[in-house]
N, C-alpha and C positions, 0 to 999 in steps of 0.2 A: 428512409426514415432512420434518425440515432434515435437511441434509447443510453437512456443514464441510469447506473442501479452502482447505489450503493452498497458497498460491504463485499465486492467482487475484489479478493486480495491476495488470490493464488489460481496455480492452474486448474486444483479442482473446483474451484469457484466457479473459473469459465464452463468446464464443463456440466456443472451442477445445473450454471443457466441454458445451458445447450439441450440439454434433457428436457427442460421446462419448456422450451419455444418448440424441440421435436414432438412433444406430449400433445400441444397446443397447436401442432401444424402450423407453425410461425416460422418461417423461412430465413436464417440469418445471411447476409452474407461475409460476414466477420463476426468477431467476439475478442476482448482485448478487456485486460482490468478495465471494469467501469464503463463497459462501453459495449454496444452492441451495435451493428449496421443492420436492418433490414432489408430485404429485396422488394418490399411493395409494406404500404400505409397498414396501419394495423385499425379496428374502430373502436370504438367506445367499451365496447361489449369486451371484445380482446383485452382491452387494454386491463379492464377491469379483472379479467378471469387472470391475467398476467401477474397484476399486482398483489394480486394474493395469491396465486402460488408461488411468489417470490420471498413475499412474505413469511409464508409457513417457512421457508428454509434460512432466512435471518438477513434477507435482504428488502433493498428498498428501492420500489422507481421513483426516479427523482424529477418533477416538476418545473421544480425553481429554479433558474438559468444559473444564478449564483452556487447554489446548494451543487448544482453540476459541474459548474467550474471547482470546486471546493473539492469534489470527488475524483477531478481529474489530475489536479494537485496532488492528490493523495496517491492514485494509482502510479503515474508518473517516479515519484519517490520511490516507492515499494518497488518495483520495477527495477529500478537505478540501481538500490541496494541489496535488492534480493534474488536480484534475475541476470545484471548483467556482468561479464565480470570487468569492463572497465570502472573503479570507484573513481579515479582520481578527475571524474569530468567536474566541473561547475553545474551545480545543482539550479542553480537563479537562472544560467545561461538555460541552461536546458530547460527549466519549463519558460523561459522567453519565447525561445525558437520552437518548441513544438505548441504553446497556447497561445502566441501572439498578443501576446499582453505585456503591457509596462511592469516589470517585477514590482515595481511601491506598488503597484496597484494590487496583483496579487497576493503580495505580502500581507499589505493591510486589511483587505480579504478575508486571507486565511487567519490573522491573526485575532480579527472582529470573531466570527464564526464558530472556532474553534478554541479560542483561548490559548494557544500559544503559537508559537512564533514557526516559520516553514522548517527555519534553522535547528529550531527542537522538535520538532516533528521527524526531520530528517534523523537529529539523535537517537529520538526514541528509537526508529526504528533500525539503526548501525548496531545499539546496546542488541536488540531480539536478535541480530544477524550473529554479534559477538556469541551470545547464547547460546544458538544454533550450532554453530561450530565449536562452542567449549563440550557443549552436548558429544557431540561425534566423537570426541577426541583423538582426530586425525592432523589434527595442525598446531603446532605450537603456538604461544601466545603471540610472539613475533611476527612468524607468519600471517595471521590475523591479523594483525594491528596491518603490515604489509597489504594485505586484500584490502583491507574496507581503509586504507588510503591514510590511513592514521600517523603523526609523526614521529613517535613514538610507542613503544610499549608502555611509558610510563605515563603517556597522555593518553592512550586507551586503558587503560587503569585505572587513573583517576576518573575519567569520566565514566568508567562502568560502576567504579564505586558510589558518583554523587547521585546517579540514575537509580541503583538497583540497594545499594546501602551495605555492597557486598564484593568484596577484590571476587575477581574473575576466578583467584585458588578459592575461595571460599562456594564461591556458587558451584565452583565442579563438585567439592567436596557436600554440599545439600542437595543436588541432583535438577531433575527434568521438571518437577512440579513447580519449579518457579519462571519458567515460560510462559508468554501470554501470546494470545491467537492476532497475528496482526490484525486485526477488524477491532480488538478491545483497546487500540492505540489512538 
């Protein structure tokens, strides 16, 4: 049995929900942004005790076949840009080949659902990764633009500026309180 839970956007995520199904003597046999595999059918009653203590910790099961696909879209990205260190793959291509779906189709999808486009979704989330790293202050800007596959430094500039309303020196110089939790993306 999968399970779809939204707002699962980093490792402690997975294991926040791993707690939750060990509490509940619910058996996974996987766990992956947005995603859970069960060893055996979960019932009514479970499901219910599930959904609200998923709840209480700022997540959601998700229902709606779309709303899932929509979450798996999102896990998939976050993933790409935050987890893996190849950037430079095709974002369309990859969630083609891992959700088997015609990209317009996903596109318009994500685009219906969520009000923007996969394309600024993905932005949004390169601008947090930018963040992340100007935070550290272990890599030059260069470098950075370099990681997250960028063509220049002066195109990851501008675009951190039209996103955030702030050059990349300026955010280092205001600090960490202007990061936002992927989940608020």
């Amino acid at each position: 049995m999968k399970l779809y839970i939204k707002n699962m956007v980093c490792p402690r995520c997975i294991m926040a929900v791993e707690n939750i199904l060990n509490h509940l003597n619910i058996s996974p046999l996987d766990i992956r942004l947005g995603e859970v595999v069960l060893k055996e059918d979960i019932n009514k009653e479970q499901t219910s005790v599930l959904r609200k203590e998923l709840d209480r910790l700022g997540f959601e099961l998700l229902d709606n076949n779309q709303q899932q696909l929509i979450e798996k879209i999102k896990a998939i990205v976050i993933k790409q840009v935050h987890y893996t260190d190849e950037q430079n793959l095709n974002i369309s291509n990859i969630l083609v080949s891992e959700l088997h779906r015609d990209y317009s189709y996903l596109s318009k999808l994500f685009s219906t659902t969520e009000g923007i486009t996969i394309e600024h979704f993905v932005i949004l989330q390169k601008i947090e990764r930018v963040k992340e790293l100007l935070t550290y202050d272990q890599q030059t800007l260069s470098e950075i633009a370099d990681e997250l596959s960028y063509s220049s430094v002066a195109h990851l500039s501008s675009q951190f500026k039209k996103v955030t309303g702030l050059t990349p020196t300026q955010f280092k110089q205001q600090g960490i309180d202007l990061r936002r939790g992927l989940e608020e993306i």
